[in-house]
NUVOLO-404055 format. One line per 8 residues: for each residue x, y, z of N, C-alpha, C. Coordinates in steps of 0.02 Angstrom, whole numbers, always signed. Atoms other than C-alpha are relative to their C-alpha. Layout:
X Y Z X Y Z X Y Z ~ ...
***
This chain:
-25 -67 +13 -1520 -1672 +1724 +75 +1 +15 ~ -57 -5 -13 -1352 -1648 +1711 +8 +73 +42 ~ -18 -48 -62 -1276 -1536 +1859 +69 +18 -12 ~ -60 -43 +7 -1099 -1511 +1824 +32 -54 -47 ~ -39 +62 +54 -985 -1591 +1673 +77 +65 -21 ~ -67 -43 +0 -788 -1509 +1715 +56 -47 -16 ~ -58 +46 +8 -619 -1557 +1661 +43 +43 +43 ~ -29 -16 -80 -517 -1568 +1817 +63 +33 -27
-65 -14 +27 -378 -1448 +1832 +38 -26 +66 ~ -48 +26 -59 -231 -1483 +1946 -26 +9 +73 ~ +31 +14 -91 -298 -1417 +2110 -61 -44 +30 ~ +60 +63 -35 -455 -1519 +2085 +20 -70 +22 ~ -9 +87 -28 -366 -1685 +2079 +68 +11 +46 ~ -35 -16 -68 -243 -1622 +2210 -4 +15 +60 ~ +15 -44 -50 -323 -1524 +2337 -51 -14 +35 ~ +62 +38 -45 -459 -1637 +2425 -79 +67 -25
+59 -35 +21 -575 -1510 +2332 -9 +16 -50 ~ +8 -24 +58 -663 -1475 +2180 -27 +59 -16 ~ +25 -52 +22 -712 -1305 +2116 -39 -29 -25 ~ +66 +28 +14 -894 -1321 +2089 -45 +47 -43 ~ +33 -70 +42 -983 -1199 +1950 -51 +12 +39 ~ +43 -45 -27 -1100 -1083 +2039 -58 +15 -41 ~ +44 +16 +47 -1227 -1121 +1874 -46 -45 +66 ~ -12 +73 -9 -1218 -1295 +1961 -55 -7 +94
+39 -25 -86 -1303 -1231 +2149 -75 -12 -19 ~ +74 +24 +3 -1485 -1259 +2094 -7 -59 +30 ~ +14 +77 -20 -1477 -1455 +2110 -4 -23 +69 ~ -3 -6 -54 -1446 -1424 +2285 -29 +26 +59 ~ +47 -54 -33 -1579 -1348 +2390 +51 +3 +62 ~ -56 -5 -63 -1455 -1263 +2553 -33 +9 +24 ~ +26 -29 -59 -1556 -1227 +2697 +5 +58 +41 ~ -10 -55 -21 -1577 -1064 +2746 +40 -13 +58
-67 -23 -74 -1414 -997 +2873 +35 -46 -47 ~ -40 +57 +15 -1326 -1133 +2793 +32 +14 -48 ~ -61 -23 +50 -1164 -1129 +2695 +20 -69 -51 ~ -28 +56 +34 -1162 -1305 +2646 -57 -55 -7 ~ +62 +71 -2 -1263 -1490 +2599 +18 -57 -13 ~ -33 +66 -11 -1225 -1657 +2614 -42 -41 -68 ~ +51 +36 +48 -1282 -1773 +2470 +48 -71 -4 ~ -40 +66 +28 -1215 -1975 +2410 -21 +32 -55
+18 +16 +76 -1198 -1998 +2231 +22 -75 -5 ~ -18 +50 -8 -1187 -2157 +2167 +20 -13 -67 ~ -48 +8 +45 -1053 -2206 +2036 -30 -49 -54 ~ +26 +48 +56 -1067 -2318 +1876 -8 -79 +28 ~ +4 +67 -37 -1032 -2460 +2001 -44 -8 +67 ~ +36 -10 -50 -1157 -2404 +2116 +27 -9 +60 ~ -38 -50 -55 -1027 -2350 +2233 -46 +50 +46 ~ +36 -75 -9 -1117 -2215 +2345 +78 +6 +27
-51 -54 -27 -981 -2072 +2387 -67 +47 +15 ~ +13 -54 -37 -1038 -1954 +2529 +33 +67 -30 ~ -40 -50 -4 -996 -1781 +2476 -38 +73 +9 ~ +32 -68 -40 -1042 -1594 +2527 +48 +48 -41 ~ -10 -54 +12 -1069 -1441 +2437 -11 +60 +30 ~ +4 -73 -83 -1016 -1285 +2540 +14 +83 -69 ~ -24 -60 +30 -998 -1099 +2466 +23 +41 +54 ~ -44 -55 -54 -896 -952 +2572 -46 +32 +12
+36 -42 -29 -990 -842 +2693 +10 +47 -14 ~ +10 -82 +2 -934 -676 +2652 +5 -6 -79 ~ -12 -10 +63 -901 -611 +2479 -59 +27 -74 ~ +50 +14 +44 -999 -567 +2315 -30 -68 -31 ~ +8 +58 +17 -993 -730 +2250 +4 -56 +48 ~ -15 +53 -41 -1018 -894 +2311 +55 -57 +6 ~ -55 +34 +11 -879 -977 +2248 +4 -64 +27 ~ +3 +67 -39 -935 -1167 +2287 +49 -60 -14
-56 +39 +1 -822 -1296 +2306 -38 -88 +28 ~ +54 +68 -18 -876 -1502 +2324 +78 -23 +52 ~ -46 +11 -58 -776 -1576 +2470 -40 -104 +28 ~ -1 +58 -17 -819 -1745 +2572 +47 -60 -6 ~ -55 +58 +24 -755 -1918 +2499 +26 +18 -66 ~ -17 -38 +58 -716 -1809 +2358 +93 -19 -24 ~ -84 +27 +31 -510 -1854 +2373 -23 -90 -4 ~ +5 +92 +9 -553 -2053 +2403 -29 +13 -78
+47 -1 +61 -664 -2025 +2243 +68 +2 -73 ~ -77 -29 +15 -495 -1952 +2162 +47 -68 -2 ~ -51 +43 -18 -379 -2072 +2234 -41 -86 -40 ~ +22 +59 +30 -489 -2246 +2177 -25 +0 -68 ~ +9 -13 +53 -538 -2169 +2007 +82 +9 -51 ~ -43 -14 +41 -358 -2135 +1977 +3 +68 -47 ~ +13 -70 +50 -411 -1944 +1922 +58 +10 +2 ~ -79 -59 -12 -281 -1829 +1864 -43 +89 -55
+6 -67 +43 -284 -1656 +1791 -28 -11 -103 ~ +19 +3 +61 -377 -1661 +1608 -51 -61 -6 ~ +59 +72 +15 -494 -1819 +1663 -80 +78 +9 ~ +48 -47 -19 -675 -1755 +1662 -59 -29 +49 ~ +42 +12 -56 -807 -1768 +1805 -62 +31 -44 ~ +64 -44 +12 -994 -1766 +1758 -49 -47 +53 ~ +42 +13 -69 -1131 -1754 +1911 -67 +3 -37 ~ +88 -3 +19 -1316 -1785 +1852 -46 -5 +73
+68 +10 -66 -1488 -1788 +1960 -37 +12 -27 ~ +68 -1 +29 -1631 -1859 +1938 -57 +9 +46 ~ +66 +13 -51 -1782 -1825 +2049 -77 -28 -10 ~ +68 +47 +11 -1908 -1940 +2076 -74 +35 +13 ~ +54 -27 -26 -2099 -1918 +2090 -11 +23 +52 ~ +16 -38 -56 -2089 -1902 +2274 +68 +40 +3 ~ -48 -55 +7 -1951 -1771 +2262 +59 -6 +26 ~ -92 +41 -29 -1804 -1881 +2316 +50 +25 -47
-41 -12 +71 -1649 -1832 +2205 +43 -32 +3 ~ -66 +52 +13 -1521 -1970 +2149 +43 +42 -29 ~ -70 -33 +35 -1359 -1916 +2112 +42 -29 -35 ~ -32 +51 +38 -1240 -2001 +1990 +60 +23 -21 ~ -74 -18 +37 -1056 -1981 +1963 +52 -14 -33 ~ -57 +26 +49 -942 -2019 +1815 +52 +38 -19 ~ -69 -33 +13 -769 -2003 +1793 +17 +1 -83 ~ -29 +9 +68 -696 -1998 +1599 +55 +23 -9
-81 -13 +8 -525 -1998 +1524 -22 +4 -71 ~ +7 -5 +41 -491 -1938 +1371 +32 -41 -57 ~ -44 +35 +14 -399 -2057 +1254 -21 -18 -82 ~ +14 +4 +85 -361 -2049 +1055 -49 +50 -19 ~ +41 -59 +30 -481 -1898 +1039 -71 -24 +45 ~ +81 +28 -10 -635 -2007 +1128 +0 +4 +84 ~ +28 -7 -55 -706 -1980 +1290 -24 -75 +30 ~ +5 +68 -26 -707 -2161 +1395 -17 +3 +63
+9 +14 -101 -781 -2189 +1586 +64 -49 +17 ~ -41 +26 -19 -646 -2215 +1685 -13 -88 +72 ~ +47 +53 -43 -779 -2353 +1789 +30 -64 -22 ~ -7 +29 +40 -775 -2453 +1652 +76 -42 -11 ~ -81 +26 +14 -571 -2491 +1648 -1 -13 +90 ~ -12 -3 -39 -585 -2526 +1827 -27 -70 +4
***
């Protein structure tokens, strides 16, 4: 199931954080009281990156944001503003959920994993 598929704007690949669509909060069961959840994903190179989705305590909205190794992720992918990030999860029979994260650049009109050139 795909979980989130964004093209980064400047504060994402700047700001040790990504704005996270609030669609995108299902995949994540939070634990009641809890503002946030820890998950790995694991990359095309079967990388795992630690990272944690948190939303703000007060407000109407939750306005979630992904945080963790989220800049390393950034920084060794070489993201920049207009690459695109897509997060899938699959859950297994016993209700484990893998996470999977690919970077892409856009280049000549075509969409390329940035894994792949690495």
């Amino acid at each position: 199931m795909e979980v989130m598929n964004k093209i980064l704007s400047e504060s994402d690949a700047k700001n040790k954080r990504l704005e996270f669509p609030a669609r995108s909060l299902s995949a994540f069961p939070m634990p009641d009281g809890q503002n946030s959840v820890q998950f790995v994903a694991f990359d095309m190179n079967e990388q795992q990156w630690s990272l944690k989705v948190s939303i703000r305590n007060e407000g109407k909205y939750a306005k979630p944001w992904l945080k963790g190794e989220w800049d390393d992720y950034v920084h060794q992918k070489g993201l920049k503003k207009g690459d695109k990030v897509i997060l899938t999860m699959h859950e297994e029979e016993n209700g484990e959920r893998i996470y999977r994260i690919r970077a892409e650049r856009k280049h000549f009109g075509f969409w390329y994993s940035i894994d792949d050139q690495q």
